[in-house]
N, C-alpha and C positions, 0 to 999 in steps of 0.2 A: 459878459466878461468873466474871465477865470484867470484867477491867482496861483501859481505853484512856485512853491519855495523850496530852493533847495541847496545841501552842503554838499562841498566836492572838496575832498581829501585824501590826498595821495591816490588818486585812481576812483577812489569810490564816490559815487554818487548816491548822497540819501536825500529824498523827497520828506518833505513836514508840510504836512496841513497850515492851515491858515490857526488854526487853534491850536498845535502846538507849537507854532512856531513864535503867538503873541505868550505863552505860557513859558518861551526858552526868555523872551526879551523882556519879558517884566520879572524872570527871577524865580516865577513858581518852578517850573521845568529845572533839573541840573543836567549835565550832559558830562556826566563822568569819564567816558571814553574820550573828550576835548580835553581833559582839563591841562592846564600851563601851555595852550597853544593858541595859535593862531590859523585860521581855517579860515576857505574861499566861501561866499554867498551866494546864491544867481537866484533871481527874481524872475518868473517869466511870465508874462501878462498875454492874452489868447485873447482878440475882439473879433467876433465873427462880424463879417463886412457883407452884408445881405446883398446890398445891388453889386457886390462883383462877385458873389457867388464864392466868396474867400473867409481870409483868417487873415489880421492885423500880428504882429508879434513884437514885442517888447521886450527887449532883456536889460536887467538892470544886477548889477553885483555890489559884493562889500567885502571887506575882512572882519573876521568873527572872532576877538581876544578871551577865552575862557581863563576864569582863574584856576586856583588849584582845586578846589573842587568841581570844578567843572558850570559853574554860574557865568553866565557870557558879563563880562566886563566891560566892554570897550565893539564899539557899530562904528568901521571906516569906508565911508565909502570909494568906491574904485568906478576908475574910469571907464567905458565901454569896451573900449580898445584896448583896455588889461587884461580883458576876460582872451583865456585861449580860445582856439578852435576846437577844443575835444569839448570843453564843458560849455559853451553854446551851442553846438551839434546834439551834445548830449540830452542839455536840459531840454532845448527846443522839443526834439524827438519825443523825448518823455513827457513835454506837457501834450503833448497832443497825439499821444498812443491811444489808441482804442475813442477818440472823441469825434476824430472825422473819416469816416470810411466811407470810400465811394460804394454805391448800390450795384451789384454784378450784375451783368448785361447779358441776357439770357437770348439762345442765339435757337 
């Protein structure tokens, strides 16, 4: 299974680690470029599914309240069906860039 978290604001999409991401939510981490906002979450979870030869995928989101310095304050979560299509497409994409590539068929 594979975890990728990520912020999507105004267009941009940043990917965090699993380690800095518990570093943003316990307060060590500040995220100065947030601060006095409120920003989108998306969670993507990847379970590779052996007897169908596939990937499971999971999307889960939230809203992300930074204070003024940029210290997250506030985890809301948001319904499935909130998340647009650009930042599902998006994050999906990105969790599973370069993880599953078909092997070329050599002719």
């Amino acid at each position: 299974m594979d975890v990728k978290h990520f912020i999507v604001n105004h267009g941009e999409v940043r990917e965090f680690t699993g380690e800095e991401g518990s570093k943003v939510a316990n307060g060590e981490r500040l995220l100065p470029e947030y601060a006095d906002s409120k920003i989108r979450y998306v969670q993507v979870v990847v379970q590779p599914r052996e007897q169908e030869n596939g990937v499971q995928v999971q999307i889960a989101g939230a809203y992300l309240q930074f204070d003024e310095n940029g210290r997250l304050s506030e985890a809301a979560a948001r319904e499935s069906d909130d998340l647009d299509r650009f930042e599902q497409e998006t994050c999906v994409q990105l969790a599973l860039h370069n993880r599953y590539i078909e092997p070329a068929t050599v002719h």
